[in-house]
C-alpha positions in Angstrom: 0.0 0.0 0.0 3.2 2.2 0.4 4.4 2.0 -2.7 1.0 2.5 -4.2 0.8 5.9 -2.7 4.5 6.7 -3.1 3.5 6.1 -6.9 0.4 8.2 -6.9 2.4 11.1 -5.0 5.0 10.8 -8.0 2.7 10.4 -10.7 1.5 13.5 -8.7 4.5 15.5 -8.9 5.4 14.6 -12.4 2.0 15.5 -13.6 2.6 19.0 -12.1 5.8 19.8 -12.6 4.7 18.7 -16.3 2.0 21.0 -16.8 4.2 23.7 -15.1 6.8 23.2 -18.2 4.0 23.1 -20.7 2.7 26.1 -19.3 6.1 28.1 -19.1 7.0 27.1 -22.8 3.9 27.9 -24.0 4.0 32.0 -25.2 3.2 31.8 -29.0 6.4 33.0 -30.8 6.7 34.8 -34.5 8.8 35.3 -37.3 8.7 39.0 -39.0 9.9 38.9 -42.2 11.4 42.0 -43.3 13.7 43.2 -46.4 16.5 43.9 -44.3 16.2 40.7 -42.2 14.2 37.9 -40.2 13.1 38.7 -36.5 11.3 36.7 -33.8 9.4 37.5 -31.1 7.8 35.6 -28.4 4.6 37.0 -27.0 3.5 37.2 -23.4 0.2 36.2 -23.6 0.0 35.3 -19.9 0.8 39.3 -19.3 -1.1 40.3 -22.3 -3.6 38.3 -23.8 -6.3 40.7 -24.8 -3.1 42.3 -26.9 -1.9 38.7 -28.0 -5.0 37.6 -29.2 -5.2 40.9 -31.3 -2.1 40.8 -32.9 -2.2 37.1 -34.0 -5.6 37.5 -35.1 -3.7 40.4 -37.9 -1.2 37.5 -38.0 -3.3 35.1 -38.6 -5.2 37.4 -41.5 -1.5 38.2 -43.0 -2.7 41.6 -42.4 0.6 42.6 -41.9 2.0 41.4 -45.3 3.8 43.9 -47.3 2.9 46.7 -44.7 6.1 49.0 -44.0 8.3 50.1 -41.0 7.2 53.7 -41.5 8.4 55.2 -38.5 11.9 54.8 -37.3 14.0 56.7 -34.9 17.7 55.4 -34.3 17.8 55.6 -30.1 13.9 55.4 -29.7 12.4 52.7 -31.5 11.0 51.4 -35.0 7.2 51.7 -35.8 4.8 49.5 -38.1 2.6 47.2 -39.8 -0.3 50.0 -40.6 0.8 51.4 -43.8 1.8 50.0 -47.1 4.4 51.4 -48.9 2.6 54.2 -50.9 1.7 55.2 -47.5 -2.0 53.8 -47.3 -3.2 53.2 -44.1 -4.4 49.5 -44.2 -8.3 49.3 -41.8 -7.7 47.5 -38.9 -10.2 45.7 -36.0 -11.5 47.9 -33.5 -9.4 49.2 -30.9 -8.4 47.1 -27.9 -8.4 47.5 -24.0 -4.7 49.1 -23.2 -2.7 46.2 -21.3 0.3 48.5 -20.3 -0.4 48.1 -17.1 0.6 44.5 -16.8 4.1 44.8 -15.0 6.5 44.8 -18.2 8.6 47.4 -18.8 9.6 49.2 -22.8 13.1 47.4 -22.7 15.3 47.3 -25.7 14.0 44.7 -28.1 10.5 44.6 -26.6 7.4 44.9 -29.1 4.9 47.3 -27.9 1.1 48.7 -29.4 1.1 52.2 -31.2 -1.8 53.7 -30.4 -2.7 57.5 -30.0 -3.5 59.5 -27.6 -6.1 57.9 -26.5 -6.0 54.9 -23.8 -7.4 52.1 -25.2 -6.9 53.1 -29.1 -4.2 50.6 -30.3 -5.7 48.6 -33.3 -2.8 47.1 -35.8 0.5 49.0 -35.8 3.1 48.1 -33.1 6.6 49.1 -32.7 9.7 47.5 -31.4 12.2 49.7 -29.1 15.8 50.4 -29.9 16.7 51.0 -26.6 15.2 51.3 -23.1 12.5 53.6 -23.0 11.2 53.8 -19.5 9.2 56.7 -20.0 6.9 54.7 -22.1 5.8 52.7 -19.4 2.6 52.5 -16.9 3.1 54.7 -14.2 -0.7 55.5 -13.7 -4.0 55.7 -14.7 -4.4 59.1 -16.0 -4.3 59.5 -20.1 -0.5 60.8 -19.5 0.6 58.0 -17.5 -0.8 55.0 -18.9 1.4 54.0 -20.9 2.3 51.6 -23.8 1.8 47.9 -23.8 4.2 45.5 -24.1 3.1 42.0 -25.2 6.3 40.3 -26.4 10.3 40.7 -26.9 12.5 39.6 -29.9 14.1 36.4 -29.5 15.9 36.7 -32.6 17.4 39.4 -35.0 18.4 42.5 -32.8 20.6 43.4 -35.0 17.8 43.7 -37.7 16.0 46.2 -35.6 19.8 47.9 -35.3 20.1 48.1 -39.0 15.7 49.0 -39.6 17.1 51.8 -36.9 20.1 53.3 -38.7 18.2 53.7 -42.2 18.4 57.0 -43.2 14.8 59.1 -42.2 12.9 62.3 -44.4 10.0 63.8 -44.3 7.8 61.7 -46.8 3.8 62.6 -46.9 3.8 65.0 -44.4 5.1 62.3 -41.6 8.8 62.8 -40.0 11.2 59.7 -39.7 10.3 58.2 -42.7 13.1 55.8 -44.0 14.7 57.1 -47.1 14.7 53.3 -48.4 11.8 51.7 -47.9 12.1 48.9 -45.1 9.1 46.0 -46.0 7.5 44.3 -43.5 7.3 40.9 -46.3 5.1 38.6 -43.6 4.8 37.9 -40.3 3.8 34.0 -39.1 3.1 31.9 -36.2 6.9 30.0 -35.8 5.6 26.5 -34.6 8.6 24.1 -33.0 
């Protein structure tokens, strides 16, 4: 009878610390595609689903196919998948409940939401920071202090977000920062193991 419950209190344990792994490797990672290079990124769904569930749900659409980085700032961070390379803003999903509040912090090679000023306005475009940037994070409730929310960090390909950073920028259709050579986001897909 002792050894029947030592093996139920293993089978136990196993069973546990099982599910525990399964758990812990579970964040759904993916592979941006870009002409100047592949990055990955694994999402945080546990600290971010509402987010995570909207951005594979463009994923999953390849919304994001042949939409540009059309923001980048060298030191700051590097913004897209909303417009295409003539500068058409693509329609995205309604906007979705602002998650920054969720403990992670805008660390260098974290993928955040764009969104305006508004809270909870981020729909499609995200952007993926060059460097710390602290001040983007949740420091309170008001419209200033929300934040931005992160909901993933590459994995993979820094140094493709260094070298979509250090294009050359212009003014292009009334927008600053605007790379000189256009950087293409070619896909972006679920990466299954």
């Amino acid at each position: 009878m002792r050894n029947l419950m030592s093996l139920i209190m293993l089978g136990s344990l196993l069973l546990l610390f099982g599910t525990t792994l399964v758990a812990q490797a579970a964040n759904p990672k993916v592979l941006i595609k870009t002409s100047k290079g592949d990055i990955t990124v694994e999402l945080y769904q546990d600290k971010a689903p509402i987010t995570v569930k909207n951005f594979l749900a463009y994923v999953d659409k390849n919304f994001y196919d042949t939409t540009i980085f059309h923001r980048v700032i060298k030191g700051f961070m590097i913004q897209g998948g909303g417009l295409t390379a003539d500068f058409h803003e693509k329609g995205g999903m309604a906007p979705i409940k602002n998650e920054a509040g969720n403990g992670l912090s805008n660390l260098r090679g974290t993928i955040a939401m764009a969104r305006t000023g508004v809270v909870d306005s981020a729909t499609n475009q995200f952007f993926i920071n060059h460097v710390d940037n602290l001040g983007l994070d949740h420091k309170n409730n008001t419209d200033d202090g929300f934040g931005y929310c992160v909901f993933g960090k590459v994995t993979a390909g820094l140094d493709v977000v260094d070298a979509i950073a250090g294009v050359p920028t212009t003014i292009q259709h009334l927008a600053q920062d605007v790379p000189r050579e256009t950087v293409t986001i070619l896909s972006v897909r679920r990466v299954t193991n």
